[in-house]
Biopython code that builds the backbone (N, CA, C, O; Angstrom):
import numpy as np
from Bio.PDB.StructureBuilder import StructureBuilder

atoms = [
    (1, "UNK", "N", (52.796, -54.357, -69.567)),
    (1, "UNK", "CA", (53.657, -53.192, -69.452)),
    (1, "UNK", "C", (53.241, -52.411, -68.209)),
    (1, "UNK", "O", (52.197, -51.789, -68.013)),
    (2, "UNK", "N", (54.197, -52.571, -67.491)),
    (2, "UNK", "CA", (53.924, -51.088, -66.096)),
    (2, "UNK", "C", (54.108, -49.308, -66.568)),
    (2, "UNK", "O", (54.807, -48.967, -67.522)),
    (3, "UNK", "N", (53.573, -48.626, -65.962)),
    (3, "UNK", "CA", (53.600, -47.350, -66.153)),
    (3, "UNK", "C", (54.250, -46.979, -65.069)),
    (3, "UNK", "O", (54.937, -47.653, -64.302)),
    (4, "UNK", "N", (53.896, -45.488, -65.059)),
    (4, "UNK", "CA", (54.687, -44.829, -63.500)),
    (4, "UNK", "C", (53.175, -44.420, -62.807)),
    (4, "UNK", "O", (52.120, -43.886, -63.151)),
    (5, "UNK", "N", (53.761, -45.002, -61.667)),
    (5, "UNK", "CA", (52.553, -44.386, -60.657)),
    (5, "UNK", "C", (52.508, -43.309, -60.483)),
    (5, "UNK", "O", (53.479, -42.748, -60.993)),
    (6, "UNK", "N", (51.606, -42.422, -59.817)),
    (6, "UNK", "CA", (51.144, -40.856, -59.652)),
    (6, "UNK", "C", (52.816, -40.767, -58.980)),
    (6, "UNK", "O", (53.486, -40.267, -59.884)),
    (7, "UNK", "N", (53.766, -41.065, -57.721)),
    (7, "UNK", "CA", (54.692, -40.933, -57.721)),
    (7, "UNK", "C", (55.900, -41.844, -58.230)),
    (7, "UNK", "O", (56.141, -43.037, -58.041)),
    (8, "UNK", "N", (56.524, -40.923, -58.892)),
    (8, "UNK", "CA", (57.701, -41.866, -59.509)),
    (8, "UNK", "C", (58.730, -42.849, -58.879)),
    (8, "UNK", "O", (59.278, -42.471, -57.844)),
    (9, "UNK", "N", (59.004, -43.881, -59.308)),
    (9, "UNK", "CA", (59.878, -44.944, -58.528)),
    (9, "UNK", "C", (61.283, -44.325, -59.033)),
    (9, "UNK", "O", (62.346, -44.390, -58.415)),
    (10, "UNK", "N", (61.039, -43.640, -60.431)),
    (10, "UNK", "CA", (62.550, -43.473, -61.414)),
    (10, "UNK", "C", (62.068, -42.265, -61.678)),
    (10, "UNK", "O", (61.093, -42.132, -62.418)),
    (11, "UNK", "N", (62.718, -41.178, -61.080)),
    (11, "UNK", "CA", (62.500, -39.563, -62.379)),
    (11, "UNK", "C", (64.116, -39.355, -63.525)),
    (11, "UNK", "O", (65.266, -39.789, -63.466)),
    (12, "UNK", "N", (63.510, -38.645, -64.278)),
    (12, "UNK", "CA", (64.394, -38.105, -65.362)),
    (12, "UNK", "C", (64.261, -36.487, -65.039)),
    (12, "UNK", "O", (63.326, -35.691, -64.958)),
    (13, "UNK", "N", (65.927, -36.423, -64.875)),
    (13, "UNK", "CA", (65.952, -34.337, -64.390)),
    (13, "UNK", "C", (65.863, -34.334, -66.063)),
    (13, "UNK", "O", (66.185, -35.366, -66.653)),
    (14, "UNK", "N", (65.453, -33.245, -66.766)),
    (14, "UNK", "CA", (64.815, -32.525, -68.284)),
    (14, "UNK", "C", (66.345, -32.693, -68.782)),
    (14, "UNK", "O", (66.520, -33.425, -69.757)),
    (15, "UNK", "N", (67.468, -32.068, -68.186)),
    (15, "UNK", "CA", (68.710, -32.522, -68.956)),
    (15, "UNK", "C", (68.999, -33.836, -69.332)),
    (15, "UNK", "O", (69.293, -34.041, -70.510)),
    (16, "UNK", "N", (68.963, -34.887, -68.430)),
    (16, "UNK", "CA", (68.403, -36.206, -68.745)),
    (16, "UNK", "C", (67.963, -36.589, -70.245)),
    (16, "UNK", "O", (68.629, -37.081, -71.155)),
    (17, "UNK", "N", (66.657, -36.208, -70.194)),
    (17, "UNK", "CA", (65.777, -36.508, -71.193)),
    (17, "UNK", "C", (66.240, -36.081, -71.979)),
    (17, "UNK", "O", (66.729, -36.890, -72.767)),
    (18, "UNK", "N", (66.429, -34.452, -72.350)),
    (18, "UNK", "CA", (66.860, -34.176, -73.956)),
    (18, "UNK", "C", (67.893, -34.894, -74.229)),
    (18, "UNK", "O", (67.841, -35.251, -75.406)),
    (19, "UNK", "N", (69.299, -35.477, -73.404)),
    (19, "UNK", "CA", (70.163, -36.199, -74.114)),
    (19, "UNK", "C", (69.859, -36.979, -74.395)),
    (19, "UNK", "O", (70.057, -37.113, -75.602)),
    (20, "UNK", "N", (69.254, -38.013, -73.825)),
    (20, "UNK", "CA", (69.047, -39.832, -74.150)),
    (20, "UNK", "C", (67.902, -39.005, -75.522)),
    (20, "UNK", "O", (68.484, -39.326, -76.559)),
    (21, "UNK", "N", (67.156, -38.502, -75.768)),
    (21, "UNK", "CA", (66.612, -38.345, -77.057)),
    (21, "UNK", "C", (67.530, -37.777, -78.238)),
    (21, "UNK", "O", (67.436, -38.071, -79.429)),
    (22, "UNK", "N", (68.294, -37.038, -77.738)),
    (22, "UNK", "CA", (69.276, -36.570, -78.756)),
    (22, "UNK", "C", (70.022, -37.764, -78.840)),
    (22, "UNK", "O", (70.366, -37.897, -80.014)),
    (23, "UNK", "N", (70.553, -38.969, -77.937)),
    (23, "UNK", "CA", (71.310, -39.725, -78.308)),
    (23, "UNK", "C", (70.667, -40.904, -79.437)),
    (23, "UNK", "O", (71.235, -41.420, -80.400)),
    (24, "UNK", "N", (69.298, -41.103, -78.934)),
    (24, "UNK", "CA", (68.815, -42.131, -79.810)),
    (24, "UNK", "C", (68.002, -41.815, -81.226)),
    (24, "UNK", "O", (67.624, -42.532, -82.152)),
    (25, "UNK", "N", (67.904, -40.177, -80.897)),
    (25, "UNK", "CA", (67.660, -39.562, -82.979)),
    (25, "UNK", "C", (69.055, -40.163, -83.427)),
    (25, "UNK", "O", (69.105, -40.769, -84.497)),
    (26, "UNK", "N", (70.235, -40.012, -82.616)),
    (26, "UNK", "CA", (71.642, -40.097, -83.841)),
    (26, "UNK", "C", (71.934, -41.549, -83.695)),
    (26, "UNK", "O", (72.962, -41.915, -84.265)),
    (27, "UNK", "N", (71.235, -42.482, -83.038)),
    (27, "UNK", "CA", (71.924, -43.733, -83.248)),
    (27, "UNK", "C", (70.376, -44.548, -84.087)),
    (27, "UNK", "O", (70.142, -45.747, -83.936)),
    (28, "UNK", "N", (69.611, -43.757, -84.811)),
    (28, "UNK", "CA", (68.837, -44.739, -85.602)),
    (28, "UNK", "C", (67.589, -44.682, -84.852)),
    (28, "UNK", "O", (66.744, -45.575, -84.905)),
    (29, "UNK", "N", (67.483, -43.646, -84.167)),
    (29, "UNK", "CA", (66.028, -43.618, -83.487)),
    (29, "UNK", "C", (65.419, -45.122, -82.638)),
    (29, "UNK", "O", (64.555, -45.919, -83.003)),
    (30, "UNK", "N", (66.192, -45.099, -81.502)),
    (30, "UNK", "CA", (66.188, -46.163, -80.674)),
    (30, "UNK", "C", (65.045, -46.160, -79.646)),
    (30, "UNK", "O", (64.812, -45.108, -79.052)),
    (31, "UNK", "N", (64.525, -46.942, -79.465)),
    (31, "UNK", "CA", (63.224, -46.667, -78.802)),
    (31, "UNK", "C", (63.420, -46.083, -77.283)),
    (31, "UNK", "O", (62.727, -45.119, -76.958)),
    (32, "UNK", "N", (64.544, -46.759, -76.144)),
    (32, "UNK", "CA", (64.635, -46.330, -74.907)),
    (32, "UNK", "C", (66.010, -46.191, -74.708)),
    (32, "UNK", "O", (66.893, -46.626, -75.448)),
    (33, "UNK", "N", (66.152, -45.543, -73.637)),
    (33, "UNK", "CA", (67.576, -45.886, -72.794)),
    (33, "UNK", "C", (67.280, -47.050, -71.361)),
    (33, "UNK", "O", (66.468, -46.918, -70.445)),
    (34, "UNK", "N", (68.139, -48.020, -71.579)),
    (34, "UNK", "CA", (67.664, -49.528, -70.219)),
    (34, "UNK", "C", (68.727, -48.797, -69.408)),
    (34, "UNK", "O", (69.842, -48.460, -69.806)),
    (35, "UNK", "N", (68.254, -48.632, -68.342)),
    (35, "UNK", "CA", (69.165, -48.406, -67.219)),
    (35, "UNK", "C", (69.064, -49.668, -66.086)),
    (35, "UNK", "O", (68.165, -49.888, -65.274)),
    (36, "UNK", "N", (70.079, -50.270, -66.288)),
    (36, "UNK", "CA", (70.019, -51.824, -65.068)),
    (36, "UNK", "C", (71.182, -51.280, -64.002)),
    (36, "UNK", "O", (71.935, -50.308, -63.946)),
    (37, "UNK", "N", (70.882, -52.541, -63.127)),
    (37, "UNK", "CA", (72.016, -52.524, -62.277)),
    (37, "UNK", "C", (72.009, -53.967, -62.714)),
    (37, "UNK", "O", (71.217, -54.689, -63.319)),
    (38, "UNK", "N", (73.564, -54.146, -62.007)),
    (38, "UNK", "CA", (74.139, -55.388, -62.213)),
    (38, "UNK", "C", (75.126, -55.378, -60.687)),
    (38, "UNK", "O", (75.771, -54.410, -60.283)),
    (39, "UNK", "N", (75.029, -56.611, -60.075)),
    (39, "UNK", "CA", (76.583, -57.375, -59.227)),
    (39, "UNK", "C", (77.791, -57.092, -60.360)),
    (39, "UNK", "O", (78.019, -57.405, -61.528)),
    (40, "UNK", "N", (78.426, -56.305, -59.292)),
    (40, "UNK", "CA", (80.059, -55.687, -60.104)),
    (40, "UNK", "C", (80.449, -54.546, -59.295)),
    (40, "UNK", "O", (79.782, -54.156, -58.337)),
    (41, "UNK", "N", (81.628, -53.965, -59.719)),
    (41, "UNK", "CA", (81.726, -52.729, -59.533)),
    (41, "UNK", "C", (82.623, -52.810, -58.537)),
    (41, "UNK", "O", (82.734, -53.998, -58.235)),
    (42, "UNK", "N", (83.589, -51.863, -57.620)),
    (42, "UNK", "CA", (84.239, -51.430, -56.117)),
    (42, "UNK", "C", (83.679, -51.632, -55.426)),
    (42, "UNK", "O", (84.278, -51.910, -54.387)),
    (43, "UNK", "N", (82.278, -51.674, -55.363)),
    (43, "UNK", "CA", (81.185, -51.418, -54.609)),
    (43, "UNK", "C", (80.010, -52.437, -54.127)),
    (43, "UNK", "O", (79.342, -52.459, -53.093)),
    (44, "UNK", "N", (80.019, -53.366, -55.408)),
    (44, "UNK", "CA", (79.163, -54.123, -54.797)),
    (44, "UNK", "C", (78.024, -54.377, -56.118)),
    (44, "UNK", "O", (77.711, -55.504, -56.500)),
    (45, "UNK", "N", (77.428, -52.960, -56.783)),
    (45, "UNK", "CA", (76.888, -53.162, -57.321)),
    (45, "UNK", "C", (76.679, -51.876, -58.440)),
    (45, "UNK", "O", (76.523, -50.708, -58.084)),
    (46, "UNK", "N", (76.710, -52.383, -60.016)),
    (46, "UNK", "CA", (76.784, -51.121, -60.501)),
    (46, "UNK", "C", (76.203, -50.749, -61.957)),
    (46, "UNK", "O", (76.122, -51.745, -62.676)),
    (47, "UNK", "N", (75.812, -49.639, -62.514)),
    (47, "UNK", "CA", (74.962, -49.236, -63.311)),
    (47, "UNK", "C", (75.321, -49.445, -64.530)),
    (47, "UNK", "O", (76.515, -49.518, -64.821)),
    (48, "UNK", "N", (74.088, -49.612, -65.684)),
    (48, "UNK", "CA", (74.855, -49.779, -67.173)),
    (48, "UNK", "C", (73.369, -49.298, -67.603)),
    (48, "UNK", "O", (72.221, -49.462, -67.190)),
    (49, "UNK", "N", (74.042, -48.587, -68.696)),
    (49, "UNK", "CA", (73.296, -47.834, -69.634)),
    (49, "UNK", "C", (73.471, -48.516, -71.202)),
    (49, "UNK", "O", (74.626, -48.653, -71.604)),
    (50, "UNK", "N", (72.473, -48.894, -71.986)),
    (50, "UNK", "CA", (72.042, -48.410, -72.922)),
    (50, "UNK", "C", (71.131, -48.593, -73.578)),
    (50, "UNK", "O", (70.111, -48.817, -72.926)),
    (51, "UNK", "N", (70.990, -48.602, -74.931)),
    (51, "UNK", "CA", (69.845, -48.220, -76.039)),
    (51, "UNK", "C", (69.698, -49.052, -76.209)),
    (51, "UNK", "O", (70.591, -49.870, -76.427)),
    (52, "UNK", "N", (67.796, -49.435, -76.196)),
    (52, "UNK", "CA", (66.923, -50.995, -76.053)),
    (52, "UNK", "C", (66.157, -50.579, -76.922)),
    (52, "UNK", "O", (65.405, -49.605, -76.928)),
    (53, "UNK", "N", (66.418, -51.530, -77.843)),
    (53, "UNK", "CA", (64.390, -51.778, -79.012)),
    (53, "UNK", "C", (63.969, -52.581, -78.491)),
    (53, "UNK", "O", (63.084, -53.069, -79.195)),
    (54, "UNK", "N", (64.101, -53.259, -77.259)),
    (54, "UNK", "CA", (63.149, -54.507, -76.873)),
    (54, "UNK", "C", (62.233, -54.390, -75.485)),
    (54, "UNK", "O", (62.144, -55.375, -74.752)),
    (55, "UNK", "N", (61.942, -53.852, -75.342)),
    (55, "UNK", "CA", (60.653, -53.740, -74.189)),
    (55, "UNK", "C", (60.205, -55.067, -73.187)),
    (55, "UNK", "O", (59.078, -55.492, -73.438)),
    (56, "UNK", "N", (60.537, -55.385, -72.691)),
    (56, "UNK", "CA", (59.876, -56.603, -72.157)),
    (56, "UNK", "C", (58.874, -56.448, -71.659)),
    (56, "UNK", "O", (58.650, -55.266, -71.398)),
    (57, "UNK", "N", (57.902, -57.326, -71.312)),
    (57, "UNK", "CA", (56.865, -57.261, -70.635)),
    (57, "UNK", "C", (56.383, -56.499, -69.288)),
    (57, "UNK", "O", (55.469, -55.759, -68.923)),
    (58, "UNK", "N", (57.506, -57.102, -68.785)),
    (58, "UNK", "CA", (57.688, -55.869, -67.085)),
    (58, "UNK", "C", (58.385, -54.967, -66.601)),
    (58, "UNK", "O", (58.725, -54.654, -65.461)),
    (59, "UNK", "N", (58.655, -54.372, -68.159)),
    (59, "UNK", "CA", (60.034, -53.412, -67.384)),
    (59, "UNK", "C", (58.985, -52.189, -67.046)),
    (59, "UNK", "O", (57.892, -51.983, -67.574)),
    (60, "UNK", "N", (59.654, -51.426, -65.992)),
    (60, "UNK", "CA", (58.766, -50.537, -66.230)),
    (60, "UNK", "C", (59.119, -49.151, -67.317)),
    (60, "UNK", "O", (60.260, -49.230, -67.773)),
    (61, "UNK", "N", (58.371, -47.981, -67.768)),
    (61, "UNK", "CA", (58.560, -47.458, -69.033)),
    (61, "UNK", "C", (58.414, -46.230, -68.532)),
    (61, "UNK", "O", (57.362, -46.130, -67.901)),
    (62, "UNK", "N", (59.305, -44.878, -68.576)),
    (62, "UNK", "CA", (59.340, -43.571, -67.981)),
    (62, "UNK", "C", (59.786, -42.682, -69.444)),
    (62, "UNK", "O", (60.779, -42.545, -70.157)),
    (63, "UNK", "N", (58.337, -42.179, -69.371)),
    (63, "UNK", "CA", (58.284, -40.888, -70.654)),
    (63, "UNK", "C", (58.369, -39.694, -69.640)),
    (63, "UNK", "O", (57.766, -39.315, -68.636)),
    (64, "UNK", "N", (59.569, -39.244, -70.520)),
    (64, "UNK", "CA", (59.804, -37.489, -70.347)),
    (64, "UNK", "C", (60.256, -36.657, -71.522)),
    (64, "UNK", "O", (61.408, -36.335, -71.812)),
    (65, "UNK", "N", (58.978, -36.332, -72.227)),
    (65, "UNK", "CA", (59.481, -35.496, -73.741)),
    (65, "UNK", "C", (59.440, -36.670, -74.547)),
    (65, "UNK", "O", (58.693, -37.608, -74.268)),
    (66, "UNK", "N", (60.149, -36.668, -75.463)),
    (66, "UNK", "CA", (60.500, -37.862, -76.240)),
    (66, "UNK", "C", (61.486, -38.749, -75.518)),
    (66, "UNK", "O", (61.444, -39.889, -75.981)),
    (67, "UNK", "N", (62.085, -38.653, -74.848)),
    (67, "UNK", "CA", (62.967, -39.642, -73.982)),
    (67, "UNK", "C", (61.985, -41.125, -73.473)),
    (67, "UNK", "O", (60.847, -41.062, -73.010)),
    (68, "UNK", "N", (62.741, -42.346, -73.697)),
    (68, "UNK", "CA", (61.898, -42.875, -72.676)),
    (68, "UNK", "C", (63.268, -44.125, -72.575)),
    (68, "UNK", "O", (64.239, -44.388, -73.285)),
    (69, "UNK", "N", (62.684, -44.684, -71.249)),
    (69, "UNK", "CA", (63.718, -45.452, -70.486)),
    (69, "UNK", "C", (63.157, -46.394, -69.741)),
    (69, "UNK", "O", (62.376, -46.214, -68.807)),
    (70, "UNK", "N", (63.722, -47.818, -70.330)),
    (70, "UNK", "CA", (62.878, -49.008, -69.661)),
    (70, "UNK", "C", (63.881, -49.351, -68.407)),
    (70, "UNK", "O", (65.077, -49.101, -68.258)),
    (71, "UNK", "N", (62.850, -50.081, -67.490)),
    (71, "UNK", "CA", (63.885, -50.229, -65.899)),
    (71, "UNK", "C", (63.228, -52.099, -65.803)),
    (71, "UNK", "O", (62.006, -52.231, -65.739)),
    (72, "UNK", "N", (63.702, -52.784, -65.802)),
    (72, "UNK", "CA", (63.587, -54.427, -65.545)),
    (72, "UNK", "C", (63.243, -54.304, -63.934)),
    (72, "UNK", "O", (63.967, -53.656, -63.178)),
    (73, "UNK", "N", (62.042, -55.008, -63.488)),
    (73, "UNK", "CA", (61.944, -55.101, -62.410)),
    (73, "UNK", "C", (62.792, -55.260, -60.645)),
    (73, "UNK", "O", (62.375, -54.850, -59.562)),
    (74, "UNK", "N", (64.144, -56.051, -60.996)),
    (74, "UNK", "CA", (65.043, -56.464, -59.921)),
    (74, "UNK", "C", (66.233, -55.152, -60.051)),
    (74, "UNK", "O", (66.905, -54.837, -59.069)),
    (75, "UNK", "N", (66.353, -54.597, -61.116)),
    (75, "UNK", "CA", (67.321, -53.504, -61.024)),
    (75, "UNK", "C", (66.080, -51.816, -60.586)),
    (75, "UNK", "O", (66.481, -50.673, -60.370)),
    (76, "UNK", "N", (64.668, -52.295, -60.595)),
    (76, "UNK", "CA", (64.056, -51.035, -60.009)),
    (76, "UNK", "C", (63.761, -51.451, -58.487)),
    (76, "UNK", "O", (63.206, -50.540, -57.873)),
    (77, "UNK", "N", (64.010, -52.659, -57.697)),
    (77, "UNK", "CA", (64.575, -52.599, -56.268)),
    (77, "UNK", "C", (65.568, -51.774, -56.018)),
    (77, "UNK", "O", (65.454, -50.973, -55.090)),
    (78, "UNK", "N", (66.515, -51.810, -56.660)),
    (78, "UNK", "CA", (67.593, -51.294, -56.149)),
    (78, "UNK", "C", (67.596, -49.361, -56.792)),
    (78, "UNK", "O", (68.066, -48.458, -56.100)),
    (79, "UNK", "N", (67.260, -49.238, -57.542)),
    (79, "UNK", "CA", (66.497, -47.722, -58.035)),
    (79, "UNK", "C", (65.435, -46.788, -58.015)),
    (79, "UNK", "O", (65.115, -45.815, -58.698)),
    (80, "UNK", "N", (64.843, -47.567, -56.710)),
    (80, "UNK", "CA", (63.568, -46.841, -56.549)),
    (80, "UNK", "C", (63.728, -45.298, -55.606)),
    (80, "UNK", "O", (64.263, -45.014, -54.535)),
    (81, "UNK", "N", (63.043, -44.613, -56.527)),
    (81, "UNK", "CA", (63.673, -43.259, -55.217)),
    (81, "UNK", "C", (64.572, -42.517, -56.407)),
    (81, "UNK", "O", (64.392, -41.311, -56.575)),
    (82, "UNK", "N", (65.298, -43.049, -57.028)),
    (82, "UNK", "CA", (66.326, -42.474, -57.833)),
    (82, "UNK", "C", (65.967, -41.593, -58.782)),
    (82, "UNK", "O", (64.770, -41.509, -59.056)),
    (83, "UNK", "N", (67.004, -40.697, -59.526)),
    (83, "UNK", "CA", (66.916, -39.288, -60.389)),
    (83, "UNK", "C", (68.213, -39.687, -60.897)),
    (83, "UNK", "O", (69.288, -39.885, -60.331)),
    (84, "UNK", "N", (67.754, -39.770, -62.400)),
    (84, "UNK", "CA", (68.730, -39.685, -63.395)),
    (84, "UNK", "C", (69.258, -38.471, -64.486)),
    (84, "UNK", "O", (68.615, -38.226, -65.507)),
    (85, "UNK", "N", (70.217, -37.920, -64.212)),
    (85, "UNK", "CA", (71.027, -36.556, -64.328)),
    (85, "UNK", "C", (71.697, -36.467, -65.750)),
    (85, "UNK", "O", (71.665, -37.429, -66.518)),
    (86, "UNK", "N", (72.237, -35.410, -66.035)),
    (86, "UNK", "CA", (72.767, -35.434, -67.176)),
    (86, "UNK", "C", (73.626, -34.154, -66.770)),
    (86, "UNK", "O", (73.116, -33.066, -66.502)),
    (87, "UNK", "N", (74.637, -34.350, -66.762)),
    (87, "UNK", "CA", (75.851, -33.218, -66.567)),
    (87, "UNK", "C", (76.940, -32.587, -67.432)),
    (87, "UNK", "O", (78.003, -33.156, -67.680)),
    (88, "UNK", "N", (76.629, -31.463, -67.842)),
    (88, "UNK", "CA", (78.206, -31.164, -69.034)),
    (88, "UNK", "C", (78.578, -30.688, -67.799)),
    (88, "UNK", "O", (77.968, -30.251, -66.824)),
    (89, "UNK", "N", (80.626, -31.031, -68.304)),
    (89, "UNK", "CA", (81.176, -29.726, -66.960)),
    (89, "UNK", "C", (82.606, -29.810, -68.214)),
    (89, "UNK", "O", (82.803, -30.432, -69.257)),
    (90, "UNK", "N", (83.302, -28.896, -67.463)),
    (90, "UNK", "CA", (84.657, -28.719, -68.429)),
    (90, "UNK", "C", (85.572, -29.897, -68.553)),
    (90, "UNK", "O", (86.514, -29.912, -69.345)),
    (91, "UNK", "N", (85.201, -31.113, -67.562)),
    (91, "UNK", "CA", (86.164, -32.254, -67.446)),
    (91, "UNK", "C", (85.542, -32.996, -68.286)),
    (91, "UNK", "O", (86.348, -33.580, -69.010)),
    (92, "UNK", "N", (83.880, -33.374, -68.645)),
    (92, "UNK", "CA", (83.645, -33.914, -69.903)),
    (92, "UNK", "C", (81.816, -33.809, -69.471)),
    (92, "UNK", "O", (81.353, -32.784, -68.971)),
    (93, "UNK", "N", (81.062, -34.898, -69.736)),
    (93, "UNK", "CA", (79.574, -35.098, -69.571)),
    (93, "UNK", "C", (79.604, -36.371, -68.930)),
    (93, "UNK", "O", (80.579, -37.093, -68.720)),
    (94, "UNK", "N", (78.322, -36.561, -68.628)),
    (94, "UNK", "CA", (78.143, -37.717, -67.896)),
    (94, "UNK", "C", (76.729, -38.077, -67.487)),
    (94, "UNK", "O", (76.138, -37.202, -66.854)),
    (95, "UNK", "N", (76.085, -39.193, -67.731)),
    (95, "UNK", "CA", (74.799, -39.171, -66.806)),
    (95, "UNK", "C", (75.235, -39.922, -65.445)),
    (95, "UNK", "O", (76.180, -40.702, -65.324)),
    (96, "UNK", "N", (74.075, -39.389, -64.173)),
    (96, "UNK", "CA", (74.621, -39.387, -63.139)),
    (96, "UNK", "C", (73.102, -40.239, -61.998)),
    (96, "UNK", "O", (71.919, -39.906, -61.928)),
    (97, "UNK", "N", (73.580, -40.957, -61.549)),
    (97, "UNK", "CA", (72.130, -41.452, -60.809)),
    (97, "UNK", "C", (72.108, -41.172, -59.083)),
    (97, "UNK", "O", (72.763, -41.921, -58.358)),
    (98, "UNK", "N", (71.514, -40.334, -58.655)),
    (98, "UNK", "CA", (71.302, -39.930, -57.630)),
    (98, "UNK", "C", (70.580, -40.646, -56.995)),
    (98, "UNK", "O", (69.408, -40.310, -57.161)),
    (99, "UNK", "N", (70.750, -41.872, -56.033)),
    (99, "UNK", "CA", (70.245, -42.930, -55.567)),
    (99, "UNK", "C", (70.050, -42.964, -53.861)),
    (99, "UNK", "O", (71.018, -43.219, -53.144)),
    (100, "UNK", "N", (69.013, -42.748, -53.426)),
    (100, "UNK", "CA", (68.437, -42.425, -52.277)),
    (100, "UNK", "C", (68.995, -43.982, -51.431)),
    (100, "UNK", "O", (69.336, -44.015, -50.249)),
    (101, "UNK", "N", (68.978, -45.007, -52.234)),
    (101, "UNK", "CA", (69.275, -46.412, -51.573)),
    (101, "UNK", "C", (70.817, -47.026, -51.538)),
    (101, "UNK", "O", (71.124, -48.119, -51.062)),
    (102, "UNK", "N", (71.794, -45.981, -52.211)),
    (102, "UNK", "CA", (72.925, -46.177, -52.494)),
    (102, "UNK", "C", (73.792, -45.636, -50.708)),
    (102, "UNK", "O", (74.002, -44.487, -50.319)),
    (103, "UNK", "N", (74.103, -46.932, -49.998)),
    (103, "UNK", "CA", (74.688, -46.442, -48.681)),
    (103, "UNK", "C", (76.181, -46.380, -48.737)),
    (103, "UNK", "O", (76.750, -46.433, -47.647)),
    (104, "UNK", "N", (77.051, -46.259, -50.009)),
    (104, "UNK", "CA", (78.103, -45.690, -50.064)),
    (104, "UNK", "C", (78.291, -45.745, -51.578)),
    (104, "UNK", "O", (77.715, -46.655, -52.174)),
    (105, "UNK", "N", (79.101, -44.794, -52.334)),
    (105, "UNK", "CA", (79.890, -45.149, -53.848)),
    (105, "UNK", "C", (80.521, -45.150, -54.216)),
    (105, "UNK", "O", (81.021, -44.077, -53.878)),
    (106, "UNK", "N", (81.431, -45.786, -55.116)),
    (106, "UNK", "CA", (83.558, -45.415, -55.835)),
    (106, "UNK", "C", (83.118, -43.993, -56.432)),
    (106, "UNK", "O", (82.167, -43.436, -56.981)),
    (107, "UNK", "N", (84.507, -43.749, -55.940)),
    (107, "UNK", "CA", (84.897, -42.386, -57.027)),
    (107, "UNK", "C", (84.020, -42.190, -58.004)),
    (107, "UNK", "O", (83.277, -41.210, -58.054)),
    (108, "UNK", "N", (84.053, -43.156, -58.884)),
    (108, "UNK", "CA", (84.008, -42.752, -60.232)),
    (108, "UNK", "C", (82.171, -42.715, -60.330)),
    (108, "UNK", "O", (81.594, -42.156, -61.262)),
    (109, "UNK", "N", (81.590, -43.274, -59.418)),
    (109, "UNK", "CA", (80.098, -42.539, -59.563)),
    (109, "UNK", "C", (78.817, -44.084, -60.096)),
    (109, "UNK", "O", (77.625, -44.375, -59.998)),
    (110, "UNK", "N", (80.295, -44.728, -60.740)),
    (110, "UNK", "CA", (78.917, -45.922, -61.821)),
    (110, "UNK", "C", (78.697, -47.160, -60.612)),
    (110, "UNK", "O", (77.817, -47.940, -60.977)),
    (111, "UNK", "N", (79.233, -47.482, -59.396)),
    (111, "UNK", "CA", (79.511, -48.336, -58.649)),
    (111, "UNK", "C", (79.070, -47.709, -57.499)),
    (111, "UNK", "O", (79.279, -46.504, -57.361)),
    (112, "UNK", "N", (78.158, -48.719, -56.163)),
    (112, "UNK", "CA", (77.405, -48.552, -55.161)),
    (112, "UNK", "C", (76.888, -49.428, -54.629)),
    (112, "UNK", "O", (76.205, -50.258, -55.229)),
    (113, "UNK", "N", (77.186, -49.442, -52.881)),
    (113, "UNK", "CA", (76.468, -50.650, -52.046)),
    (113, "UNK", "C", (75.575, -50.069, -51.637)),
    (113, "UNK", "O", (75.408, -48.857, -51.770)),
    (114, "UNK", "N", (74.413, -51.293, -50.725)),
    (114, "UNK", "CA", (73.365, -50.822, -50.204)),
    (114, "UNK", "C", (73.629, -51.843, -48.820)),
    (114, "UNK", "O", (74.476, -52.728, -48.698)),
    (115, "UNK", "N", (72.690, -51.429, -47.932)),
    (115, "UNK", "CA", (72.647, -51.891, -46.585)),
    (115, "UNK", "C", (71.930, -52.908, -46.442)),
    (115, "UNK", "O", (71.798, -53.420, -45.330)),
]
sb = StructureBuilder()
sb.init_structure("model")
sb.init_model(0)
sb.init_chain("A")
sb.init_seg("    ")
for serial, (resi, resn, name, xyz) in enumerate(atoms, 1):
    if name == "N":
        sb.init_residue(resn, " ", resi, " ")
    sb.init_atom(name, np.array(xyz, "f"), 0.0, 1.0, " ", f" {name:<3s}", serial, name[0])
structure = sb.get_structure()
């Protein structure tokens, strides 16, 4: 199992965290939120979220509060640097990944190339 180094490859902003913990008390107390990337998207390449009881060996593992969130090694190439958000607004909520390596994105925010 990897940890986080003194600086983070992946942060969680605190809004972040309390949701993915509020989400996984109501779905059965789920151990993480997996945030991957995947080939897809407008873009080239794009994000998927969800709730993992399975830990693999190398993902790496980011505690904030009770939140925690495993990252698979080849989708933390492409996420390193990154801050994962959590946004209410009047049009709805959303988590949001602020990606330092993302050199353009679609509209809609879940889709992004790199150089």
């Amino acid at each position: 199992m990897n940890t986080m180094p003194d600086i983070a490859p992946f942060r969680l902003t605190d809004s972040a965290a309390r949701r993915i913990a509020e989400i996984a008390a109501a779905e059965g107390g789920a151990k993480a939120l997996r945030v991957a990337v995947l080939a897809g998207g407008c873009s080239g390449f794009q994000y998927r979220f969800e709730l993992d009881d399975a830990q693999a060996e190398d993902d790496l593992v980011i505690e904030h509060g009770a939140a925690r969130v495993f990252i698979d090694p080849a989708s933390l190439d492409l996420l390193a640097g990154s801050e994962l958000d959590y946004a209410e607004a009047l049009m709805g909520s959303h988590f949001a990944v602020r990606n330092p390596n993302a050199s353009s994105a679609c509209g809609c925010g879940t889709s992004f190339a790199v150089e």
